[in-house]
C-alpha positions in Angstrom: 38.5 -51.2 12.4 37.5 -50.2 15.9 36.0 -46.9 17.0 38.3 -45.0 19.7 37.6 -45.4 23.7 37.9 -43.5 26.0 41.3 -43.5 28.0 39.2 -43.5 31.7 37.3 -46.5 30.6 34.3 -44.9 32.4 31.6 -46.9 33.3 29.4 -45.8 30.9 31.4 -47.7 28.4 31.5 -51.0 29.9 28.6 -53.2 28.5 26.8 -56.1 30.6 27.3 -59.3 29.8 25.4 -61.4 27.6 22.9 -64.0 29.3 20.7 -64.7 32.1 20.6 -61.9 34.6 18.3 -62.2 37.7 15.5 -59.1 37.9 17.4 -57.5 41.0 21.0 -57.3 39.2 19.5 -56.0 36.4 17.9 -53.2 38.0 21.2 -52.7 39.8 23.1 -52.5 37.0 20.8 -50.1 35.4 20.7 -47.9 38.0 24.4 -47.6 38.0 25.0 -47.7 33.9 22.3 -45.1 32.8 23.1 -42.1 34.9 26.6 -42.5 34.5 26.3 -42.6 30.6 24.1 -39.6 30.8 26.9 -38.0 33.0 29.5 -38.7 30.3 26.7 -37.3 27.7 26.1 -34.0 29.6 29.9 -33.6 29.9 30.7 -33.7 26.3 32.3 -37.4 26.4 30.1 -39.0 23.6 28.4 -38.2 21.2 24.3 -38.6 21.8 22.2 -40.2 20.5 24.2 -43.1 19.8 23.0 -43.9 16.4 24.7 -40.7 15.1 28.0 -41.8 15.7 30.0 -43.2 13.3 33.3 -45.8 13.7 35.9 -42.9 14.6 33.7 -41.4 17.4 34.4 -42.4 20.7 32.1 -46.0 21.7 31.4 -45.7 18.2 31.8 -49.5 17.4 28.2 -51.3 16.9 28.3 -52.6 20.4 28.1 -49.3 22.1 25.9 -48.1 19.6 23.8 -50.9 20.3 23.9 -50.9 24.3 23.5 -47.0 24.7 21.0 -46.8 22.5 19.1 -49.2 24.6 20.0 -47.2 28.1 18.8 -44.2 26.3 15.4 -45.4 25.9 15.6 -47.1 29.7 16.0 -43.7 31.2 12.8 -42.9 31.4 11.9 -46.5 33.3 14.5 -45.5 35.5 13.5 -42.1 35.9 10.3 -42.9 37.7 9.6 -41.6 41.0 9.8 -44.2 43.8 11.8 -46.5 42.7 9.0 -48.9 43.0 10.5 -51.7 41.1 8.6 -54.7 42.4 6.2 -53.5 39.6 9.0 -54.8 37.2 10.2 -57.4 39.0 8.2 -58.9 41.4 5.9 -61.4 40.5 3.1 -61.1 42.6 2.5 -57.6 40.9 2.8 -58.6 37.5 -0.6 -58.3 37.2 -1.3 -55.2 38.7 1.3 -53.8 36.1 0.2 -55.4 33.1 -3.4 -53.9 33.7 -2.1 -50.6 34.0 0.1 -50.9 31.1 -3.0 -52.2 29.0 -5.1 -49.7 30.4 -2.6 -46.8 29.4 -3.4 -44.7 26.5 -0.6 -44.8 24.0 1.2 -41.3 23.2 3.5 -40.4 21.3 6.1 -38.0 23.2 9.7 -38.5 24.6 9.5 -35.5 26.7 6.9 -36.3 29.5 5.3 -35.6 33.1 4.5 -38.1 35.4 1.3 -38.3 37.5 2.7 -40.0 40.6 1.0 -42.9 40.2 3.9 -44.8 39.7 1.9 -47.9 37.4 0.5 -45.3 35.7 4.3 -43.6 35.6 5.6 -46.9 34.8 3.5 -47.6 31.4 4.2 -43.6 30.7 7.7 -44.3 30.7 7.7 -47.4 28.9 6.4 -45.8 25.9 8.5 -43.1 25.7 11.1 -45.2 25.6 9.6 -47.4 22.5 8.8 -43.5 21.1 12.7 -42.8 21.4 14.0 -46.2 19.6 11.5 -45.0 16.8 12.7 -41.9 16.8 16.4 -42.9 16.9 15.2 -45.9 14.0 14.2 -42.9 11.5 17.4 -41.2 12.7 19.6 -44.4 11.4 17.9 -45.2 8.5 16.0 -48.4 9.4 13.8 -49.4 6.7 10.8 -48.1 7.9 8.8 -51.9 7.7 10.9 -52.8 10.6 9.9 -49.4 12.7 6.3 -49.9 12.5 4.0 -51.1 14.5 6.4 -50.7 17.6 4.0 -49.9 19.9 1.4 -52.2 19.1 4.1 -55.3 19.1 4.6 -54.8 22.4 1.1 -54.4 23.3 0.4 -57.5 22.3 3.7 -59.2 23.8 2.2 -57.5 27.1 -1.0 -59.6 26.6 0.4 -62.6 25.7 2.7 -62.4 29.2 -1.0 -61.5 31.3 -2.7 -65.0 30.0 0.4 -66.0 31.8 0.7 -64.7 34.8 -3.1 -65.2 34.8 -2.8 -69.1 34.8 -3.0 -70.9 38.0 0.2 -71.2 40.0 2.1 -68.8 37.7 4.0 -66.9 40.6 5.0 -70.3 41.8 6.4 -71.2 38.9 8.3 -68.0 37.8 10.4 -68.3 41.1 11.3 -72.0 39.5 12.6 -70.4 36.1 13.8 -67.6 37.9 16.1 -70.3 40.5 16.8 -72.2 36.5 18.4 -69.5 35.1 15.6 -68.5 32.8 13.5 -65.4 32.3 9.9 -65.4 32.8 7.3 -62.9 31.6 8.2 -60.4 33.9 7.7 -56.9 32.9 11.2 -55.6 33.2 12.5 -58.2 30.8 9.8 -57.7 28.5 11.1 -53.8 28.6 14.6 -54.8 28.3 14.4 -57.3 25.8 12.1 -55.4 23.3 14.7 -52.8 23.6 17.3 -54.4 23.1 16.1 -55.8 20.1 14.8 -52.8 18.2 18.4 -51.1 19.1 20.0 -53.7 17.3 18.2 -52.9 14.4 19.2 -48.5 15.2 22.9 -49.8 15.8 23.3 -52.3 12.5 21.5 -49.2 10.6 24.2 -46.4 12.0 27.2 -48.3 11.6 27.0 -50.6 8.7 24.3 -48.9 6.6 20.9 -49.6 4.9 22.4 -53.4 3.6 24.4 -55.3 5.9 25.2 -57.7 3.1 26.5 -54.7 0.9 28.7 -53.4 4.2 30.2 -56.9 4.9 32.2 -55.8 1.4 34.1 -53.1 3.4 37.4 -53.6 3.9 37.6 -51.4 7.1 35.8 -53.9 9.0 37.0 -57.5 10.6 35.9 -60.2 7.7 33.2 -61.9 10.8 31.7 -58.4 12.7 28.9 -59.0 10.5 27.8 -62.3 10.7 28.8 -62.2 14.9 26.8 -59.1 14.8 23.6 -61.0 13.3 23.9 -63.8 15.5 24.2 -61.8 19.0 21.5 -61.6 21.4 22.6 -58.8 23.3 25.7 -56.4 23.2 28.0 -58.7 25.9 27.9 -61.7 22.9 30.2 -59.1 20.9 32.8 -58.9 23.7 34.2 -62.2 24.0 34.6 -62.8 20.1 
């Protein structure tokens, strides 16, 4: 019913919580979580990438499938030199970032350079990562209507978000959502969220197969994974049911 885990508990296989997260926690939290499941990874600890597990691996239930699939696309984010993160999360450079996103060529690779411009880095590594949930997509055995157009959905959530912050008074009133507990178009949760969402898609694909309604037959699985499963937002919703 439940994959194995792994006796240290290491950090790596600790999932965030569910909910609002302000920007700065977030980016904490990533910065802590990704390197320490890549550590695990380069040590032999779990299997990568995620979607190839299956229930007996270690973290292979569909809620660490789901979560490390999306940190294994946030690497690259994360790997940008600088660590200039007020292009993700502040919101008087929202703009600036958007711009560079839209002005940046799509490609098609996971394995990349950056330039040192780090908006130009930035929109680099945000497409990789959207490359590697594609990959990891044909990898699982998502039905390929949901795996394309990936890149161009997000294009044109990232427009959307810059008639936004193009409004009058729209830094103004992101610090009032942000102090209400809600998320405003910023560019990091646009990245997270996007990526959270097409790894649910890799993680219900790997570990309940091409039809969920023919896997909620199986007897090796609790009676409501499936239906909790479909109704989660995010990983952490799995935890405390």
């Amino acid at each position: 019913m439940h994959s194995k885990r792994q006796s240290s508990e290491s950090p790596a296989a600790k999932r965030s919580p569910g909910g609002f997260v302000p920007p700065d926690v977030l980016l904490d939290d990533l910065g802590k979580r990704v390197p320490r499941y890549l550590a695990d990874v380069d040590q032999g600890k779990l299997i990568y990438p995620a979607c190839k597990r299956t229930l007996s691996d270690v973290d292979g239930d569909v809620g660490s499938v789901w979560d490390h699939t999306r940190l294994e696309a946030m690497q690259y984010v994360m790997a940008v030199p600088g660590h200039d993160s007020g292009l993700l999360s502040a919101a008087s450079r929202q703009l600036e970032m958007i711009d560079a996103y839209l002005f940046q060529r799509p490609h098609a690779d996971t394995v990349i350079d950056f330039t040192g411009t780090a908006t130009a880095d930035f929109s680099i590594a945000i497409v990789a990562g959207l490359n590697w949930l594609t990959h990891c997509a044909e990898l699982a055995g998502v039905p390929p209507a949901q795996q394309s157009g990936t890149l161009r959905n997000f294009r044109k959530l990232v427009t959307l978000s810059q008639r936004w912050w193009l409004t009058e008074g729209a830094v103004e009133r992101c610090g009032r959502l942000l102090a209400n507990g809600e998320q405003p178009p910023l560019m990091l949760y646009l990245i997270w969220s996007e990526y959270t969402r097409l790894a649910k898609q890799i993680a219900g694909a790997a570990i309940f197969g091409d039809s969920i309604d023919r896997s909620a037959k199986l007897v090796s699985l609790p009676a409501d994974l499936i239906p909790r499963f479909e109704a989660a937002r995010n990983p952490g919703d799995l935890l405390s049911s």
